[in-house]
C-alpha positions in Angstrom: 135.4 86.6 58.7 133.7 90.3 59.3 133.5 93.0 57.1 133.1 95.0 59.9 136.2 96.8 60.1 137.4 99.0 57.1 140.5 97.2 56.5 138.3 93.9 56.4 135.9 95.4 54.5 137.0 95.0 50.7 138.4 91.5 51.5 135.5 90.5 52.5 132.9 91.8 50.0 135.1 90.0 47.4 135.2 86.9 49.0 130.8 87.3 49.4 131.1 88.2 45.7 132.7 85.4 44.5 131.1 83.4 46.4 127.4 84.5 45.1 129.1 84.1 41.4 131.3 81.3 41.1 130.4 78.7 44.1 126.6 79.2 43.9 126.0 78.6 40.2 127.9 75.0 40.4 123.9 74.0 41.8 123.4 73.9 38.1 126.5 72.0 37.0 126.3 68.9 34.7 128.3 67.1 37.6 126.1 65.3 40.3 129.0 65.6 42.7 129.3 69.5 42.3 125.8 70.4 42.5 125.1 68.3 45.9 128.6 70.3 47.1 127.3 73.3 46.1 123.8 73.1 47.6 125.6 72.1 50.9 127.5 74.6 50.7 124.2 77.1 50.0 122.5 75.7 52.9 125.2 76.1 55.7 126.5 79.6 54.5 123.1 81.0 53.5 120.1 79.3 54.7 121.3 78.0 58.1 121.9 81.3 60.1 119.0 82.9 58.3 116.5 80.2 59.8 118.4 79.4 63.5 119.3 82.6 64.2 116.0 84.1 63.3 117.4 87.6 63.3 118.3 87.5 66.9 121.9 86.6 67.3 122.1 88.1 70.4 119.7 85.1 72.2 122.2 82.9 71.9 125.1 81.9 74.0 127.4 85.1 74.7 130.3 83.5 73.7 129.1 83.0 70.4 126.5 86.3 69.8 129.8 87.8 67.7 129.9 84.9 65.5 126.4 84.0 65.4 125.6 88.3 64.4 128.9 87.5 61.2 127.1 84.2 60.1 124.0 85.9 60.1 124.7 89.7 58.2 127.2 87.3 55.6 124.1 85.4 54.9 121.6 88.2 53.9 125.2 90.1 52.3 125.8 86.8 49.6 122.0 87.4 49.1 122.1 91.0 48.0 124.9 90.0 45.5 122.8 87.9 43.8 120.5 90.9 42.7 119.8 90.9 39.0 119.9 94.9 39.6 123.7 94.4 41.7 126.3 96.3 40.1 129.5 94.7 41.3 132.2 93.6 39.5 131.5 90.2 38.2 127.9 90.1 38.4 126.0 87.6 37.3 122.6 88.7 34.7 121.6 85.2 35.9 122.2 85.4 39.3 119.5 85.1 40.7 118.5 82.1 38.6 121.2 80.3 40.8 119.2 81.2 43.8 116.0 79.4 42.6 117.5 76.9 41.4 119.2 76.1 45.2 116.1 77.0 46.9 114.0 74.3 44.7 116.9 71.8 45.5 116.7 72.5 49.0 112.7 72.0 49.0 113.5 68.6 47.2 115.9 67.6 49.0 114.3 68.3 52.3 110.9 66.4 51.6 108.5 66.3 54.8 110.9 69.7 56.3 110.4 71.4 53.1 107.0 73.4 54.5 108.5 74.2 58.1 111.8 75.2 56.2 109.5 78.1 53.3 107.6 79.2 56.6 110.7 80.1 58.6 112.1 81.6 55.5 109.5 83.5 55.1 109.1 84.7 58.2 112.9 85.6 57.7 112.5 87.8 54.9 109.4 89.7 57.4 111.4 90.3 59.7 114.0 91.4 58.2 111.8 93.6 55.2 110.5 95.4 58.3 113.3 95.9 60.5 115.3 97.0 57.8 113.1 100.1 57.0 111.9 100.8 60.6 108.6 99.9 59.9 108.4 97.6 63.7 110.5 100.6 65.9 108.3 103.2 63.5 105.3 101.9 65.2 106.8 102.5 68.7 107.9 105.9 67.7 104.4 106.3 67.0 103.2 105.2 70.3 105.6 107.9 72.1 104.9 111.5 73.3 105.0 114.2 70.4 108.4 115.7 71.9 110.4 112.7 72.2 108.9 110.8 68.8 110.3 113.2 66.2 114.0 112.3 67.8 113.3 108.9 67.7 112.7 108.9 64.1 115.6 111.1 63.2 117.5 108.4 64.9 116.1 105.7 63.4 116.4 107.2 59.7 120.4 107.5 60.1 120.8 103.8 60.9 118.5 102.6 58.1 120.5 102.7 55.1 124.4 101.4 56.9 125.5 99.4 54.8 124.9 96.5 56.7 121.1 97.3 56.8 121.2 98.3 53.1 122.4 94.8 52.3 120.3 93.0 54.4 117.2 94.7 52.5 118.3 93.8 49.4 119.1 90.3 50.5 115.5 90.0 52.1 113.8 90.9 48.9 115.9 88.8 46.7 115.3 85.6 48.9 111.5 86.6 48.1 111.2 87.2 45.2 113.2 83.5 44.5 111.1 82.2 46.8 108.0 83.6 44.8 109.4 81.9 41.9 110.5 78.2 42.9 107.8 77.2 45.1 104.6 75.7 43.2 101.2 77.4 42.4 98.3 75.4 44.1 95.4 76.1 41.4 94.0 72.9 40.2 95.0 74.6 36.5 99.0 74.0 37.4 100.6 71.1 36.9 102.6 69.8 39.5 106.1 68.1 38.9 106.6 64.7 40.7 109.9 65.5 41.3 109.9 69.1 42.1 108.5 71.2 44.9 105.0 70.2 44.7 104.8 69.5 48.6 105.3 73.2 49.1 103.1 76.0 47.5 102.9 79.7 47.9 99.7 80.3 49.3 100.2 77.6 52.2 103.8 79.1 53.4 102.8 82.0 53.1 99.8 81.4 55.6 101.4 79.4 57.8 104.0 81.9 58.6 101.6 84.2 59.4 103.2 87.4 58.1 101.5 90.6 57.4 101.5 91.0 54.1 100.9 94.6 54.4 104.7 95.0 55.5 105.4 94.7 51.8 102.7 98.5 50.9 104.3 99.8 53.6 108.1 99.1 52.7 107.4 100.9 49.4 105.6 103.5 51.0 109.1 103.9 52.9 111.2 103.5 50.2 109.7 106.2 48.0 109.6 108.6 51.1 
């Protein structure tokens, strides 16, 4: 579906709503069944278009960029639901337990992929934590003569907080800070669960995706502008 249109619109947040609060949790359901469902279920809605599309729909096949660009903003617009700051009706307090929860499952579950899977994901949320605030285009704007920078900027500062943008934001910074929380600390002080993420830590993803880390000063820089 798209939420694109305003008739579409409410229809479709609910569907993304109860989706993030009804479907999602089931990864932490007493029945073996359920949870495998529901982590499928995680990983082809929400994790899939994140990591192929890369945030560029539009390199794909024509035929498909209008699909690929839906898969891709539902994605990141299930992930801003599960805010434990989200306001909508239903919300979960625990809702972004659900999303650690997944994200560890997926790590497990995808054994010698689990590394190449955080590093994508993590260059995910870069690209998107930057885009989302202007912070790449802000650089070019930068780069521009003094007369024609200050329009560019206007420009830019209209189409950063749509609501497609907004959600995408708040998606990006919820898939991090889960993220954060599920993969393991690599100090020798930790102890590491056999069965749990232990082939994936922080420090390593985050290094092999070779983000700047500064992205993260600047965005609240930007936000508190």
């Amino acid at each position: 579906y798209d939420n694109s249109s305003d008739k579409s619109a409410p229809q479709a947040s609910s569907l993304e709503i109860a989706w993030a609060y009804t479907v999602l949790p089931l990864v932490s359901d007493a029945e073996a069944s359920c949870v495998m469902k529901a982590v499928e279920f995680f990983s082809v809605l929400v994790i899939e278009p994140i990591v192929e599309l890369g945030g560029y729909p539009e390199r794909h096949d024509d035929d498909d960029v209008d699909r690929n660009k839906t898969r891709y903003l539902v994605a990141w617009r299930i992930l801003s639901k599960l805010s434990d700051g989200s306001k909508e009706a239903g919300g979960s307090r625990n809702a972004s337990g659900s999303l650690i929860i997944a994200l560890r499952k997926l790590f497990i579950n995808g054994k010698d992929n689990s590394k190449s899977l955080a590093k994508n994901l993590f260059r995910a949320v870069y690209h998107v934590g930057a885009t989302s605030l202007g912070l790449d285009r802000q650089e070019k704007s930068h780069s521009m003569n003094d007369s024609s920078a200050p329009m560019l900027e206007d420009e830019l500062e209209i189409k950063l907080f749509d609501p497609n943008t907004t959600a995408m934001r708040t998606g990006s910074w919820c898939l991090l800070a889960s993220l954060c929380c599920c993969l393991t600390a690599d100090d020798s002080n930790t102890t590491k669960l056999s069965s749990s993420t232990a082939n994936v830590s922080l420090s390593q993803a985050v290094r092999a995706s070779r983000i700047d880390s500064s992205f993260l000063t600047l965005s609240l820089q930007k936000l508190r502008a």
